[in-house]
BABAPA-100958 format. One record per residue (C-alpha): x, y, z; residue number from 1; residue in one letter. Coordinates in steps of 0.5 Angstrom, whole numbers. Each point is the difference from the previous one (the first is absolute). Layout:
N
<east:X, north:Y, up:Z, pos:NUM, code:A> $
...
! end
This chain:
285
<east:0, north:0, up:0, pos:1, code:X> $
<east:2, north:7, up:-2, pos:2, code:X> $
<east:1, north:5, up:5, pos:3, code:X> $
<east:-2, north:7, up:-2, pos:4, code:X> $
<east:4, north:6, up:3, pos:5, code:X> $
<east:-5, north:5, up:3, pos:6, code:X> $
<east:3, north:7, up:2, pos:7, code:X> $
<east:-3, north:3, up:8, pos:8, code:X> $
<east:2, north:7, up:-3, pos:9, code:X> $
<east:-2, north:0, up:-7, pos:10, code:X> $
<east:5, north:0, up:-6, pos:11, code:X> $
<east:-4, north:5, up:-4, pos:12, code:X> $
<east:0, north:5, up:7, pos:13, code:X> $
<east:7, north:0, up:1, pos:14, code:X> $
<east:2, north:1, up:-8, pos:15, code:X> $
<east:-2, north:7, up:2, pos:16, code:X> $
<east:7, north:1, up:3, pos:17, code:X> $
<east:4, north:-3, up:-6, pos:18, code:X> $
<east:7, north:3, up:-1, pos:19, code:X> $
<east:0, north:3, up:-6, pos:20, code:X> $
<east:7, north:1, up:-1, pos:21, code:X> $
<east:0, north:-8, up:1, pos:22, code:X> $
<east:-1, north:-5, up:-6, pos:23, code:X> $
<east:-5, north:1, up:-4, pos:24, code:X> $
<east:-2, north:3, up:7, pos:25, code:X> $
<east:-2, north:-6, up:2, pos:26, code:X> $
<east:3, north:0, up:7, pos:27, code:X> $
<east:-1, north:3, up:7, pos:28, code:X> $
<east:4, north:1, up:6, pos:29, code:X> $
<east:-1, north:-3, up:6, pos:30, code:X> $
<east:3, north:2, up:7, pos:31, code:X> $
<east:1, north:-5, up:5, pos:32, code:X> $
<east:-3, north:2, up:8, pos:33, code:X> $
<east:5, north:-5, up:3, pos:34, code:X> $
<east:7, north:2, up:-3, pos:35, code:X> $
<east:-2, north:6, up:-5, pos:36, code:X> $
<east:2, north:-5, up:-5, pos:37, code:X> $
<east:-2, north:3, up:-8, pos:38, code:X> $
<east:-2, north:-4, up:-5, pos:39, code:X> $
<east:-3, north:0, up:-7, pos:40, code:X> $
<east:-6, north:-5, up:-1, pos:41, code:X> $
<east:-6, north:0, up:-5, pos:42, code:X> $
<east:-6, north:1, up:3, pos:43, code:X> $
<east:-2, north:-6, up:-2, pos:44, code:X> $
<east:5, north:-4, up:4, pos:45, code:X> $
<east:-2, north:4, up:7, pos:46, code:X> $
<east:-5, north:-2, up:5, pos:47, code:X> $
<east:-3, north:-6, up:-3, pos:48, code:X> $
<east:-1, north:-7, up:3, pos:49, code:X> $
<east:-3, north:-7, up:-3, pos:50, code:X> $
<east:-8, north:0, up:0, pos:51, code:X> $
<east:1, north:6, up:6, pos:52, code:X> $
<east:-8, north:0, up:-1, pos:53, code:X> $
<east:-2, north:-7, up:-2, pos:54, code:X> $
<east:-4, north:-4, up:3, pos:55, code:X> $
<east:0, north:-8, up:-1, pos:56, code:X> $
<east:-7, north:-4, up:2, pos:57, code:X> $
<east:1, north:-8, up:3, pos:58, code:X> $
<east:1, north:-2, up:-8, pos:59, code:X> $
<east:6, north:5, up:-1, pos:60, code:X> $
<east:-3, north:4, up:-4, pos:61, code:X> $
<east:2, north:7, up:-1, pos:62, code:X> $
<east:-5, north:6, up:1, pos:63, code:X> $
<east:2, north:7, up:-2, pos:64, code:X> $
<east:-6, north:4, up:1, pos:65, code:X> $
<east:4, north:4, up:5, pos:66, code:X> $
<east:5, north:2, up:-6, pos:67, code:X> $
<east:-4, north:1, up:-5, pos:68, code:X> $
<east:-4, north:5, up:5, pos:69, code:X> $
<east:6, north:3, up:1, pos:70, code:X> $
<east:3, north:1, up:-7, pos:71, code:X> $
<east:-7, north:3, up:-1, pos:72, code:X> $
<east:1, north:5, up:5, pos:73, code:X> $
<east:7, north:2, up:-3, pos:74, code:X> $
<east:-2, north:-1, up:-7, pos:75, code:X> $
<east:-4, north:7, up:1, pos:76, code:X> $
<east:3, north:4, up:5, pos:77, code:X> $
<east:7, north:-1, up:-4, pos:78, code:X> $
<east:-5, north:2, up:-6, pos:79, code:X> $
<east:-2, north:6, up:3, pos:80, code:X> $
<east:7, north:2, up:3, pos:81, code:X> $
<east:4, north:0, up:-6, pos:82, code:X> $
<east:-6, north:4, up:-4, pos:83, code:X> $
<east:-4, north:4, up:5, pos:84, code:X> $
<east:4, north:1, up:6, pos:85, code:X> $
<east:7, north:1, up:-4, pos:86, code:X> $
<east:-4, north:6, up:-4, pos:87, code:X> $
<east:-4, north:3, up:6, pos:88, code:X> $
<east:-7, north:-2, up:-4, pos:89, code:X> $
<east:-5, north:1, up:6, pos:90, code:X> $
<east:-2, north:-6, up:3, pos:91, code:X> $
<east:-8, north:-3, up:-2, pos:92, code:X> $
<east:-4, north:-5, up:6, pos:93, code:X> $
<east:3, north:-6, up:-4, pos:94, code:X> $
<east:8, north:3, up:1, pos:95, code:X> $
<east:-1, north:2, up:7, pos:96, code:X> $
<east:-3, north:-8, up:2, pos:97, code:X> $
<east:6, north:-2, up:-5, pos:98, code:X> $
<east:4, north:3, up:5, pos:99, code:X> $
<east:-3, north:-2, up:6, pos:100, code:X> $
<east:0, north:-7, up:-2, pos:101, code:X> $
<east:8, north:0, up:-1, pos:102, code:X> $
<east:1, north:3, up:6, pos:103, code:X> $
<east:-3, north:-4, up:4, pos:104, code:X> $
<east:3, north:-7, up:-3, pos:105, code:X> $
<east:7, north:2, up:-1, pos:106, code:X> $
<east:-1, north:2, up:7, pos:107, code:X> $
<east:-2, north:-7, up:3, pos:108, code:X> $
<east:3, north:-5, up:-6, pos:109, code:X> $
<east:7, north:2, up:2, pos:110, code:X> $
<east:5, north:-6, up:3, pos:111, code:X> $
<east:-1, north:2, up:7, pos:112, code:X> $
<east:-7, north:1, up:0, pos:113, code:X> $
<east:1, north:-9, up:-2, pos:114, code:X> $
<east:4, north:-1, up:5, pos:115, code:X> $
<east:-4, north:3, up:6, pos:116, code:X> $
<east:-6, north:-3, up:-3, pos:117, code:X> $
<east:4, north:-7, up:1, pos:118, code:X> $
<east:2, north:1, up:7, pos:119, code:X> $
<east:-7, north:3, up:1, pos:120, code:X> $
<east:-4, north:-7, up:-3, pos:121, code:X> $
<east:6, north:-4, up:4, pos:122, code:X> $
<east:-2, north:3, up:7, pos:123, code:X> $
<east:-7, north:-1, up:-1, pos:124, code:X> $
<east:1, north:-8, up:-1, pos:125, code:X> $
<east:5, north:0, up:6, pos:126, code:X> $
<east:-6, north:4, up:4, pos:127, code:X> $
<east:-4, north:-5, up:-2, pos:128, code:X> $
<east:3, north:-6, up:2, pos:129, code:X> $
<east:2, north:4, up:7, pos:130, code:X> $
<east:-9, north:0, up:1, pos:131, code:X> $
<east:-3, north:-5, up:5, pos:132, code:X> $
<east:-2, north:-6, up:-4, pos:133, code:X> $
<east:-7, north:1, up:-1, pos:134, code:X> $
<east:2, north:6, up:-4, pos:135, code:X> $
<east:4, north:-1, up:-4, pos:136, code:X> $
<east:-3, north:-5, up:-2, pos:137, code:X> $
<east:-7, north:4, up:-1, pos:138, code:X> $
<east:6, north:5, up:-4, pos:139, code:X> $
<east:4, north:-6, up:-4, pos:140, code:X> $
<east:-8, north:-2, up:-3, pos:141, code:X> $
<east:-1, north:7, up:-3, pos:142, code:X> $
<east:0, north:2, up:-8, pos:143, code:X> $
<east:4, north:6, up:3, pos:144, code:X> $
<east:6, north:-5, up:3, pos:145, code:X> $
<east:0, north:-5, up:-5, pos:146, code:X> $
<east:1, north:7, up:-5, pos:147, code:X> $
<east:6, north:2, up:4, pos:148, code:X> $
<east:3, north:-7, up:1, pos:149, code:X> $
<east:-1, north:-1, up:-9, pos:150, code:X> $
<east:0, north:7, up:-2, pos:151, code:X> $
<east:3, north:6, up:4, pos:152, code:X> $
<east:6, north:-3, up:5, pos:153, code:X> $
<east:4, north:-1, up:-7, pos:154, code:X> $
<east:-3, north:5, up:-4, pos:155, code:X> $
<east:-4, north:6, up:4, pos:156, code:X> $
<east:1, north:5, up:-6, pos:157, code:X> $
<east:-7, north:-3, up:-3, pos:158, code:X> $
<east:-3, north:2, up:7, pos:159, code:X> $
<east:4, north:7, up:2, pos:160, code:X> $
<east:-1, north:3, up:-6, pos:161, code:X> $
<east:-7, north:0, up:-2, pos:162, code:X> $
<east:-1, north:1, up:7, pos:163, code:X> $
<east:4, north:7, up:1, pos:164, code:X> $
<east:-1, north:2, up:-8, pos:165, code:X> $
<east:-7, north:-1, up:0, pos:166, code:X> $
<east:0, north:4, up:7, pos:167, code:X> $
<east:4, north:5, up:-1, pos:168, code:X> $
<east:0, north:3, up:-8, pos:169, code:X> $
<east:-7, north:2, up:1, pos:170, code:X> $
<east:2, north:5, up:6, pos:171, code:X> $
<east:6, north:2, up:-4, pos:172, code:X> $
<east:-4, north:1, up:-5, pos:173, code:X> $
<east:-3, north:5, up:2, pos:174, code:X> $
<east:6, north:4, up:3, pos:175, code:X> $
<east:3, north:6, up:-4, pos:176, code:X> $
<east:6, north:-2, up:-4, pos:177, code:X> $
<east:6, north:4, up:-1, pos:178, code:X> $
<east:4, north:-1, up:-6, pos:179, code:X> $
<east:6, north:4, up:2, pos:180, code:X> $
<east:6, north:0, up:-6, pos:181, code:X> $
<east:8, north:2, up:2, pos:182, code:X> $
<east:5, north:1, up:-5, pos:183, code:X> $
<east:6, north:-2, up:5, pos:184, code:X> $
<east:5, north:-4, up:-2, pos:185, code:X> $
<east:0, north:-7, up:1, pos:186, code:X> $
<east:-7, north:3, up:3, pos:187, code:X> $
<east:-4, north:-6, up:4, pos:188, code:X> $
<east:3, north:-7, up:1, pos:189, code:X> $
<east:-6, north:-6, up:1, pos:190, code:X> $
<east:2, north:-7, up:4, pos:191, code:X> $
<east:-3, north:-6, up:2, pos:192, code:X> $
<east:-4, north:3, up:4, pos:193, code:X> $
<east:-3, north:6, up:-4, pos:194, code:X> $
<east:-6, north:3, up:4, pos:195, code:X> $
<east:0, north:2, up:6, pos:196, code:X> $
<east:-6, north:3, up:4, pos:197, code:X> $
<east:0, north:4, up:6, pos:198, code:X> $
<east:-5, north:2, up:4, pos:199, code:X> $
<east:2, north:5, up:7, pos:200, code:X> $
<east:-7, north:-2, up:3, pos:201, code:X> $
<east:3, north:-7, up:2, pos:202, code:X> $
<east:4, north:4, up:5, pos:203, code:X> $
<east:-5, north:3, up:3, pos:204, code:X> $
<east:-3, north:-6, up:6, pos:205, code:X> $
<east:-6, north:5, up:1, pos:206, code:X> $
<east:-2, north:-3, up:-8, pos:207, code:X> $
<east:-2, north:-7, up:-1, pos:208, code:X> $
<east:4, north:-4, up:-4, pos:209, code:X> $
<east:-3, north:-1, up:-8, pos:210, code:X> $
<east:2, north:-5, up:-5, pos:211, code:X> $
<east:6, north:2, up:-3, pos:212, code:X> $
<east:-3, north:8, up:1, pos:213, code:X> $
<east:-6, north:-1, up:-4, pos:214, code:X> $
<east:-5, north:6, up:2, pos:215, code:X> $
<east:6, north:3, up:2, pos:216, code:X> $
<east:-1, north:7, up:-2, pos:217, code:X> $
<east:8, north:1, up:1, pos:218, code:X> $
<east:2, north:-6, up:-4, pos:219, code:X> $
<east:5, north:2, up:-6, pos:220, code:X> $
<east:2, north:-6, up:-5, pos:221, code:X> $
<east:6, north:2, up:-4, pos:222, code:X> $
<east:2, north:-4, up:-6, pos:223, code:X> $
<east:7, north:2, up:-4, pos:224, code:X> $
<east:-2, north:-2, up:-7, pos:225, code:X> $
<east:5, north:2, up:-5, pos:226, code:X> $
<east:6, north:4, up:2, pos:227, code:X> $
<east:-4, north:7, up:-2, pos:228, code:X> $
<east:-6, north:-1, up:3, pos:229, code:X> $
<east:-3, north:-3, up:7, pos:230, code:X> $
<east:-7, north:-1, up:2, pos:231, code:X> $
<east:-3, north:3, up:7, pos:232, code:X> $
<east:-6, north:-2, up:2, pos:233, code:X> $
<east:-4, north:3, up:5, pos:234, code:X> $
<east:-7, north:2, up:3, pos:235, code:X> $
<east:1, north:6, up:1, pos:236, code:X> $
<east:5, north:2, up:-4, pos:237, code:X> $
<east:2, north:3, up:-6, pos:238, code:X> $
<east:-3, north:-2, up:-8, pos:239, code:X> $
<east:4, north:1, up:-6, pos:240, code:X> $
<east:7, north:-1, up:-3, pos:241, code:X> $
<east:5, north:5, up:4, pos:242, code:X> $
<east:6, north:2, up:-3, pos:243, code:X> $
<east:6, north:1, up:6, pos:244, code:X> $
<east:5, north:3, up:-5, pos:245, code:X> $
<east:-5, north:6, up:1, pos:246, code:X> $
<east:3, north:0, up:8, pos:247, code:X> $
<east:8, north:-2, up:-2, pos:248, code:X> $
<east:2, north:2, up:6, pos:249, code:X> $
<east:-4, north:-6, up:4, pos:250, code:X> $
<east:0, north:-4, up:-6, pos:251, code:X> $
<east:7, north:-4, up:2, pos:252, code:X> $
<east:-2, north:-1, up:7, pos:253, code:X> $
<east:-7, north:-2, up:-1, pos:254, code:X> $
<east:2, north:-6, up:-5, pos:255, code:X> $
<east:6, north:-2, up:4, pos:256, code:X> $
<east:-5, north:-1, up:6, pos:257, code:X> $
<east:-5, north:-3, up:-4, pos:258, code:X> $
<east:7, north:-5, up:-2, pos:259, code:X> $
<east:1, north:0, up:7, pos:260, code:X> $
<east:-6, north:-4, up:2, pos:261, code:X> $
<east:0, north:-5, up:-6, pos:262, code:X> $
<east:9, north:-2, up:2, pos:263, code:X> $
<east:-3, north:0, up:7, pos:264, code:X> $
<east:-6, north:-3, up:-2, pos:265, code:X> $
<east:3, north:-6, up:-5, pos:266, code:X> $
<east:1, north:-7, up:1, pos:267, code:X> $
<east:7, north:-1, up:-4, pos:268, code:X> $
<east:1, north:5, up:-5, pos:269, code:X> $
<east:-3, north:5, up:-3, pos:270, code:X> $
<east:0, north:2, up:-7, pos:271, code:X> $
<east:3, north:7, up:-3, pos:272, code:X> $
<east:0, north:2, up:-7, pos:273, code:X> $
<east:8, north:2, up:-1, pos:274, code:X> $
<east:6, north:-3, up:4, pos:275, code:X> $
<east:0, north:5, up:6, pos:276, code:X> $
<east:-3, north:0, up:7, pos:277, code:X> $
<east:0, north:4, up:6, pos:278, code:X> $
<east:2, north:-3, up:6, pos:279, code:X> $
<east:-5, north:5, up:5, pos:280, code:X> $
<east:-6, north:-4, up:-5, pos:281, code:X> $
<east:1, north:-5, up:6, pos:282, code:X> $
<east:1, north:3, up:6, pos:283, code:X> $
<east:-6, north:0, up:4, pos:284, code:X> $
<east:-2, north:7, up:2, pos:285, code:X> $
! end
């Protein structure tokens, strides 16, 4: 049987930093968070796994619904960048589910978010073998259990990612969306981790704890989506495209902060689109 190479970051996202003073500008640089190693990858090469989000059934057949629905998903967002969002066309209701969508799912479909779920499916069986006999008995007999025996503790992506993206892109999607555009140079760098959200209401123990921060009216998505550009999206915030270049003096200290959070934020490796860095992207402020 083949194994077919599935990307937890997408090939088509990350060709946005290609090099193009690299062959037939093919190539990005990455830049390792251990050792600040550099390398020259194709985007094709990076943050991919075999059958990362395939399920097998009791027969060994292989099911691919989770990576269709995700190619789905990218296909338009990708679409939509390279034409719309690259121009700065204003943004219909379509674009802006496009881009709620996007967000939500690379968010949830990254290499960690497998891991924790993994761990998470792994606890639960162990809680369950550690109950009183009659219930875990009763628990054992389930459809919910026998789903997370035969499906989830080996492949939790099905269950965590249409859980979290049907929860939260309707509630991004009605959030304002910022696109703002630099001309910094190397400008924003992505990783393995690329979206990050960030809510200041998590730390106020007067407020209760909400599901990633849905319904929060402090919630800020923010997403790099090309070197140029990255997406903000919040409830209350500001709609529209922004040019920071308007505002050169801030303009290298708000990328190199936005830079900051993603270096910070990564698992491995960042992703740049020349062969630079600055050490200060991964130092914690």
């Amino acid at each position: 049987m083949e194994y077919k190479n599935q990307h937890f970051i997408p090939e088509s996202y990350l060709k946005a930093w290609c090099d193009p003073t690299t062959s037939n500008e093919a190539f990005v640089w990455t830049v390792s968070k251990k050792d600040k190693k550099i390398t020259k990858k194709s985007p094709k090469s990076l943050f991919s796994e075999d059958d990362f989000y395939t399920y097998y059934d009791a027969n060994n057949k292989r099911y691919l619904e989770l990576e269709h629905k995700l190619q789905e998903i990218e296909d338009r967002f990708i679409a939509l960048r390279d034409t719309k969002l690259k121009q700065q066309v204003p943004l219909t209701s379509q674009d802006r589910q496009a881009i709620a969508l996007f967000a939500s799912s690379i968010f949830a479909r990254t290499k960690r978010w497998k891991d924790d779920g993994l761990q998470i499916w792994q606890d639960y069986i162990e809680m369950v073998e550690n109950l009183p006999s009659e219930v875990s008995l009763a628990i054992k007999a389930s459809k919910d259990y026998k789903d997370v025996v035969n499906i989830h503790k080996n492949q939790p992506m099905l269950f965590h990612l249409f859980q979290f993206v049907n929860l939260t892109a309707p509630y991004l999607y009605t959030m304002n969306c910022a696109i703002y555009e630099t001309k910094t140079d190397p400008g924003l760098i992505t990783s393995d981790n690329p979206c990050f959200w960030f809510d200041p209401a998590i730390y106020n123990s007067k407020l209760p704890l909400k599901f990633f921060g849905i319904g929060s009216p402090t919630l800020n998505v923010i997403l790099p989506i090309s070197p140029k550009q990255y997406i903000s999206l919040e409830k209350n915030g500001i709609d529209g495209y922004i040019n920071l270049n308007t505002r050169p003096s801030e303009e290298i200290d708000i990328i190199d902060t936005l830079n900051s959070f993603t270096a910070t934020n990564c698992d491995n490796l960042i992703v740049v689109n020349s062969k630079i860095y600055k050490e200060k992207w991964f130092e914690l402020k």
